[in-house]
C-alpha positions in Angstrom: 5.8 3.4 -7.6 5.7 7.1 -7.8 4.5 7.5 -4.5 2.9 11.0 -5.3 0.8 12.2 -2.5 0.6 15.7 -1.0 -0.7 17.0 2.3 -3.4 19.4 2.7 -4.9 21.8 5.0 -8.3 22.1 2.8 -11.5 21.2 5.4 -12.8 18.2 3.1 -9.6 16.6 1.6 -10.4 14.7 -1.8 -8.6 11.2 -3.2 -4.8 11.9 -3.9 -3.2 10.1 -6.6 -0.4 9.6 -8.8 -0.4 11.5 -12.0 -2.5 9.5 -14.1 -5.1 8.9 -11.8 -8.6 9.7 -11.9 -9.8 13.0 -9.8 -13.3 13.7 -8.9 -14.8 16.8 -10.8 -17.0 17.5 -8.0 -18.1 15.6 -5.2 -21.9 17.2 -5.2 -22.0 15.3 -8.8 -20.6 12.1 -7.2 -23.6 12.3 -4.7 -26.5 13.6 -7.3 -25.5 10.1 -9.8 -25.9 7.8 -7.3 -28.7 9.4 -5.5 -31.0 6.8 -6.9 -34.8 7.5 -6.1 -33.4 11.4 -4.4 -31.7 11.9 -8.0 -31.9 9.9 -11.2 -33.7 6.9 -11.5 -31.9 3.4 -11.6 -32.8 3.6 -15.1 -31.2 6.9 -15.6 -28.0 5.5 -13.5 -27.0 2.1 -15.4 -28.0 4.0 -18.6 -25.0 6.7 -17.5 -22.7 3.7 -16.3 -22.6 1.3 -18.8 -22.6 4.8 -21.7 -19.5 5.8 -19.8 -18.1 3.4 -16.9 -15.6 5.8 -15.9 -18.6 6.8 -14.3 -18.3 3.8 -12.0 -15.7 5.7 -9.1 -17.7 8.9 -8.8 -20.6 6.4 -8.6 -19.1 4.4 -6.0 -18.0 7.8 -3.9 -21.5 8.8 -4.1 -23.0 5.9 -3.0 -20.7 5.6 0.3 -21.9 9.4 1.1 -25.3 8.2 1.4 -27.0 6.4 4.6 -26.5 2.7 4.4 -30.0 1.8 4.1 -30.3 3.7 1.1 -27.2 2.5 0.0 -28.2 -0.6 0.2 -31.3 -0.4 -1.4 -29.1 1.1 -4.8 -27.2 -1.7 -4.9 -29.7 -4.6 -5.0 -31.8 -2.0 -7.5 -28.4 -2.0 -9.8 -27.9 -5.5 -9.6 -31.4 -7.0 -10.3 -32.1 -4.5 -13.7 -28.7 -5.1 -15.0 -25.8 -7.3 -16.0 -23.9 -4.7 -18.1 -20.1 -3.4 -17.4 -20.9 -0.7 -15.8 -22.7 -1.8 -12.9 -20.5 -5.0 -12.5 -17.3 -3.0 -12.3 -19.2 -0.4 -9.4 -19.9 -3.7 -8.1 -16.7 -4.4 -8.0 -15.4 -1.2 -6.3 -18.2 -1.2 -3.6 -17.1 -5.2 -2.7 -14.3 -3.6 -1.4 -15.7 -0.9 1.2 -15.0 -0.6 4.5 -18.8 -0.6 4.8 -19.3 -4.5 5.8 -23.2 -3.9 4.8 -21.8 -2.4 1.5 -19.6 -5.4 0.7 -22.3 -7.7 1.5 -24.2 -6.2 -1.1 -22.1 -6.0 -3.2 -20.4 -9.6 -3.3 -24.1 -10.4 -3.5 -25.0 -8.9 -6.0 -22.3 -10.1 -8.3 -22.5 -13.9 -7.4 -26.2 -13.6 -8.6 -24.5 -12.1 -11.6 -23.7 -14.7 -14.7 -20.2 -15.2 -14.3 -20.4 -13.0 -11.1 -18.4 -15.2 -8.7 -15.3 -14.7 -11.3 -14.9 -11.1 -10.8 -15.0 -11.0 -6.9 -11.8 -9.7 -5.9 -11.6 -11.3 -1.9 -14.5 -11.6 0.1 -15.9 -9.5 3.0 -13.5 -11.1 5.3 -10.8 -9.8 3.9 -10.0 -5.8 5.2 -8.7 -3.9 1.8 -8.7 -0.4 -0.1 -9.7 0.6 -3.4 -6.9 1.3 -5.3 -7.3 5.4 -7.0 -6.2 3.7 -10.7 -9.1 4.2 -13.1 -7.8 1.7 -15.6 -8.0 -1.3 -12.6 -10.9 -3.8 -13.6 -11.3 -1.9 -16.9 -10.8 -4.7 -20.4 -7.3 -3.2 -20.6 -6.6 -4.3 -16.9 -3.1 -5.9 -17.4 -4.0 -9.0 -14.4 -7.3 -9.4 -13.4 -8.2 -11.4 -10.3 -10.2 -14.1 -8.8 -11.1 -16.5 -6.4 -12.4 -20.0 -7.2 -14.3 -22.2 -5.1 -11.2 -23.9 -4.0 -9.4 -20.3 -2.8 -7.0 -20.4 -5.3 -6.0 -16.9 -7.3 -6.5 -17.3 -11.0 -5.8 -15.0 -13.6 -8.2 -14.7 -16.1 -8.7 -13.6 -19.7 -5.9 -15.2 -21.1 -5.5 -19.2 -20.9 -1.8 -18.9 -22.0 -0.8 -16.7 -18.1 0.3 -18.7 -15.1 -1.8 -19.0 -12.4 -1.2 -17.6 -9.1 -1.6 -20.2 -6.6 -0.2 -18.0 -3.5 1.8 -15.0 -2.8 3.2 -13.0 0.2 4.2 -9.0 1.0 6.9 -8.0 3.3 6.7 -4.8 5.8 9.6 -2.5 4.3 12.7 -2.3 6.7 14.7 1.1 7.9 16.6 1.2 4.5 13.2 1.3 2.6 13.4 -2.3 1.2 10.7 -4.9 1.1 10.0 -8.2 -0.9 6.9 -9.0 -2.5 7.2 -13.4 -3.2 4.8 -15.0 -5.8 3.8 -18.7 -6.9 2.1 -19.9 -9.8 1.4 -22.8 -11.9 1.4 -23.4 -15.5 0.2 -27.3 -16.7 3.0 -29.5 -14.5 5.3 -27.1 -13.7 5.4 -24.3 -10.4 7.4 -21.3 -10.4 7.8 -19.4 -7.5 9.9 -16.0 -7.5 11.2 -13.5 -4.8 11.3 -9.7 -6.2 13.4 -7.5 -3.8 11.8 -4.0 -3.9 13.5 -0.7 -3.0 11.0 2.3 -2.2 13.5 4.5 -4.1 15.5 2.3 -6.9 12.5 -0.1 -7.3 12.6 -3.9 -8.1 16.6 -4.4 -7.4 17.0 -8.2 -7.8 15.3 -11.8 -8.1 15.9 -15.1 -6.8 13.1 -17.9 -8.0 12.5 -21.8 -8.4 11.2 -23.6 -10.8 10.1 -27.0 -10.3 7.5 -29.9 -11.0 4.1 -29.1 -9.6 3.1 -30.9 -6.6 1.6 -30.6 -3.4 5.1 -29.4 -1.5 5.7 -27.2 -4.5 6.5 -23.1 -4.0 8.6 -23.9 -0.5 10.1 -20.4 -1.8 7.7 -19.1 -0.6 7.6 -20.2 3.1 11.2 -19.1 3.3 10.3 -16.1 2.2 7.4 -15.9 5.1 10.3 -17.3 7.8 12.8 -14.9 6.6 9.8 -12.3 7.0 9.5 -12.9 10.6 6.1 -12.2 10.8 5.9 -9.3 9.3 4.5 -10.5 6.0 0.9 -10.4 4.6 -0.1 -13.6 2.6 -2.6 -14.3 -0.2 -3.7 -10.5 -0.9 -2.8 -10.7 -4.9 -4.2 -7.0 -5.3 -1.7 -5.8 -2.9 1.2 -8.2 -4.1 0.9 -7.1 -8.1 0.2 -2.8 -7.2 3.2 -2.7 -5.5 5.0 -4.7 -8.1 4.0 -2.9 -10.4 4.8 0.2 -8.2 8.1 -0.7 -7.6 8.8 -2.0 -11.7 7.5 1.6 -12.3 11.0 3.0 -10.6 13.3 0.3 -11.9 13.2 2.5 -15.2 14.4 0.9 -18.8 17.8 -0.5 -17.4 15.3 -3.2 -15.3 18.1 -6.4 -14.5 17.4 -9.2 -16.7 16.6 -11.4 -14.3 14.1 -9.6 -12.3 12.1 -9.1 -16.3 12.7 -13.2 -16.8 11.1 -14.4 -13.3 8.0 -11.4 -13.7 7.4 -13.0 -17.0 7.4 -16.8 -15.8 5.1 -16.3 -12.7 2.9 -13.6 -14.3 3.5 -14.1 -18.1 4.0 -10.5 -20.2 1.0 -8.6 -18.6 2.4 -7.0 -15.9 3.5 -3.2 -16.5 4.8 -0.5 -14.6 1.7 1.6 -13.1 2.2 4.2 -10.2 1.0 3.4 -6.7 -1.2 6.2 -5.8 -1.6 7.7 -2.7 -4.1 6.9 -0.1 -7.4 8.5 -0.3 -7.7 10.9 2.9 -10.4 10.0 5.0 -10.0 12.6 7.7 -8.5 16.2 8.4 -4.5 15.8 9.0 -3.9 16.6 12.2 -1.3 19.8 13.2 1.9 19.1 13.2 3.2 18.7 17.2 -0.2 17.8 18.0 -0.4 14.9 20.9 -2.2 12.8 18.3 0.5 13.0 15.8 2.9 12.2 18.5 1.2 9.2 19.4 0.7 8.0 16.0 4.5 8.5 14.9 5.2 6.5 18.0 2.8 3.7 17.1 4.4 3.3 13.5 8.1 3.5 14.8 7.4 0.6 17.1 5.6 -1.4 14.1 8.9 -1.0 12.7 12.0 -1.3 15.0 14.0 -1.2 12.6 13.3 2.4 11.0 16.8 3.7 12.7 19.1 6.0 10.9 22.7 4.1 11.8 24.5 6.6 9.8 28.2 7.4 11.1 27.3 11.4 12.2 24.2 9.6 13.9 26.8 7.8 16.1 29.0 10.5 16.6 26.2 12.6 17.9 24.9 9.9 20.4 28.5 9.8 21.7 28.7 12.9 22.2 25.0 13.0 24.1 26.5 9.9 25.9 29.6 11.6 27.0 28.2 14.4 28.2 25.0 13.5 29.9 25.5 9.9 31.0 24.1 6.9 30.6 20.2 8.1 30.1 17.8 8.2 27.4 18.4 11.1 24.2 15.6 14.4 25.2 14.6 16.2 22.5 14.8 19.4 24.9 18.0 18.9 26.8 19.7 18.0 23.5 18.3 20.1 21.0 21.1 21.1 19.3 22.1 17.5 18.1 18.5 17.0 16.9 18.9 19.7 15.0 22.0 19.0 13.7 20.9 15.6 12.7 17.8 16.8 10.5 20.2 19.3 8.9 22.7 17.3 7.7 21.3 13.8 7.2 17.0 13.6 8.1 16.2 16.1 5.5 17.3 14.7 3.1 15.4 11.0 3.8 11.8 12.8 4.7 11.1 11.1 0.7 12.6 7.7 1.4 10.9 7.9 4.9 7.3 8.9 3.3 7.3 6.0 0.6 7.9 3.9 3.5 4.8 4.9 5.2 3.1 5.0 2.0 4.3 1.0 1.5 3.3 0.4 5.1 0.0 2.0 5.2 -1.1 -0.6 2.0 0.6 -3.1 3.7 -1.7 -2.6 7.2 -4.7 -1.6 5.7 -4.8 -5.1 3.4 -3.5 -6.9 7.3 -7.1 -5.0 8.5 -4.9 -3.0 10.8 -6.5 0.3 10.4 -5.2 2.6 13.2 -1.9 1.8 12.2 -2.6 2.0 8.5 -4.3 5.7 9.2 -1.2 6.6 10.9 1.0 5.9 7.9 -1.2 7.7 6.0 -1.6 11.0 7.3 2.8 10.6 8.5 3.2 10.5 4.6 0.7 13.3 3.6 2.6 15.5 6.2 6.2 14.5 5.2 4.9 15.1 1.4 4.3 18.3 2.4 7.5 21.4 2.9 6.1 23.3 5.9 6.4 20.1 7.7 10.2 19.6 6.8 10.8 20.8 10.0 13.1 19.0 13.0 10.4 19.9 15.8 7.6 17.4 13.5 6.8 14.5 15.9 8.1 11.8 13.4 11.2 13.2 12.9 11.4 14.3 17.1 11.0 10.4 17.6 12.6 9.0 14.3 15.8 10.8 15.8 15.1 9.9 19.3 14.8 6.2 18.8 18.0 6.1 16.3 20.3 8.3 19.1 19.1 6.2 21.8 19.9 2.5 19.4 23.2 4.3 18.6 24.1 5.2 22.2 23.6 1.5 22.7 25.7 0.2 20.3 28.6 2.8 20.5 32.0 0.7 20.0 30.1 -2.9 18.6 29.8 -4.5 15.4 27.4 -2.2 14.7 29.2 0.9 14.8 29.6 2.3 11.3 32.9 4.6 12.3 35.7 1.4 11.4 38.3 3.5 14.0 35.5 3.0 17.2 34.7 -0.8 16.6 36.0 -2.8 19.2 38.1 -5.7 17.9 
């Protein structure tokens, strides 16, 4: 998961991704390819597609710039003079716009496909993002997905793979960690798996059951889901096996044995380490200290309570606010100086952990179809990615540092008090 992503002041932001991934050479040659009837015939188009489908995502960008009429019209062109690679795999792409026309089209258009139904991803009902990878959906695709009539996940391609039967995605908490749970079946026999993920050390440990397959089989995976408290996404494979892959991508060669054994019994060998780009930008980033940005840093810290730093010199400062002004809330006016003080010497140096959490989270909401909060995280990661915003005065480090000096004033002398000589005993 080499969360690369940068922030931008350009007026018409383009697709960000990790170093590997595909970039458009131009968006007016995105637009003139799938122009259809205003361009190059259909003809023209399937011929360029299925000559070179890396054709397919400039394609699918193109199509989405048009109205949705003509869109629309494309795609039922594409799909009824052609069965070839490339138009099933910008098929594929456009089944997963946020255009609910475009997806209906799409999804149609492959299940009149032979062998069409077998490369739908997730239906319409199901909120997701492309992910920027070229090589996803390509022949070298290391786990391709679908779903079969009875909503099961199977892997297909090779008979020999397990295949998935469920799996479930963990929000990250404030020390950048999440869990990413998976159950398959191979002939009699269920494994189920629990990978704990670290946004900076990557997959750091495993715990998994085997055990006879049966209707009850993969409770694993429930505990994972109560342990979750809600904050857990369930049966969204694409997002379960990027971030998986994200994560195996920082573990490095040194990987813990067992975290390599229990990938290999619930995935079999086919899983490999591939960077989790950054989201596409969809919109101009606001200005840092905007009201906006305030209000979206705001609505992502209270998504996730516990983003608090709870270091020892976070303490020290809120006793110190606490002593001297009382028993009222931290100001980031009145008590400047120790918000300063605090991004000097310890928030500085997290903005990267902090930004690979939003990155996590915004995957994480946009596949849960929440889309404010998941455009939040986005733009939050793009600005922390980015050094002129490496500032104290930015509105998510104003409230990260308000919310942590305000739990810390609150816990000043308990358990929780990380300074051993202030706990009270």
């Amino acid at each position: 998961m080499t969360m690369d992503g940068s922030g931008s002041d350009n007026p018409a932001p383009r697709p960000v991704g990790h170093e590997a991934a595909h970039e458009l050479d131009g968006e007016s040659e995105a637009v003139e390819i799938s122009a259809g009837a205003d361009g190059i015939s259909l003809e023209e188009m399937v011929a360029q597609l299925e000559h070179d489908p890396g054709e397919c995502r400039r394609a699918c960008e193109g199509l989405e710039s048009v109205d949705v009429e003509t869109r629309i019209s494309i795609i039922q062109g594409l799909a009824g003079i052609s069965t070839g690679t490339g138009v099933i795999r910008l098929l594929e792409l456009l089944a997963a716009s946020e255009s609910a026309e475009t997806r209906e089209a799409a999804l149609a258009g492959l299940k009149n496909l032979d062998g069409g139904e077998d490369r739908v991803l997730r239906d319409s009902s199901v909120a997701a993002e492309r992910w920027d990878d070229p090589g996803a959906g390509d022949a070298q695709g290391v786990l391709e997905l679908a779903l079969d009539s009875s909503r099961e996940i199977v892997l297909v391609g090779d008979p020999d793979r397990p295949r998935l039967v469920n799996c479930l995605v963990t929000a990250v908490d404030g020390m950048g960690r999440g869990s990413v749970a998976i159950s398959a079946t191979r002939q009699t026999e269920r494994c189920t798996a629990m990978f704990l993920c670290d946004v900076e050390r990557g997959i750091t440990d495993a715990i998994g059951q085997i055990e006879a397959e049966s209707q009850g089989a993969g409770a694993l995976l429930e505990v994972a889901k109560a342990r979750a408290g809600g904050l857990g996404i369930e049966g969204i494979p694409e997002l379960a096996l990027r971030l998986l892959a994200g994560s195996l991508s920082l573990s490095g060669p040194a990987t813990a044995r067992p975290v390599m054994e229990w990938l290999e019994r619930t995935l079999g060998r086919g899983l490999e380490p591939r960077p989790l780009p950054a989201p596409t930008a969809e919109c101009t980033l606001e200005p840092a200290g905007s009201s906006d940005l305030r209000r979206r840093a705001d609505q992502v810290l209270r998504a996730c309570p516990t983003w608090l730093d709870r270091s020892p010199l976070t303490f020290e400062l809120a006793e110190e606010v606490s002593l001297r002004e009382g028993p009222v809330a931290v100001d980031p006016r009145r008590d400047s100086g120790a918000f300063r003080f605090l991004f000097e010497h310890r928030i500085i140096h997290r903005l990267e952990l902090y930004r690979r959490m939003l990155l996590w989270m915004h995957w994480f909401w946009r596949c849960a179809g929440e889309l404010e909060l998941a455009g939040s995280a986005r733009i939050l990661a793009s600005q922390l990615s980015d050094e002129q915003f490496a500032v104290p005065s930015h509105p998510f480090t104003v409230a990260l540092t308000a919310r942590s000096l305000d739990a810390a004033r609150e816990r000043l002398g308990t358990e929780d008090d990380p300074r051993p000589a202030r706990k009270v005993t």
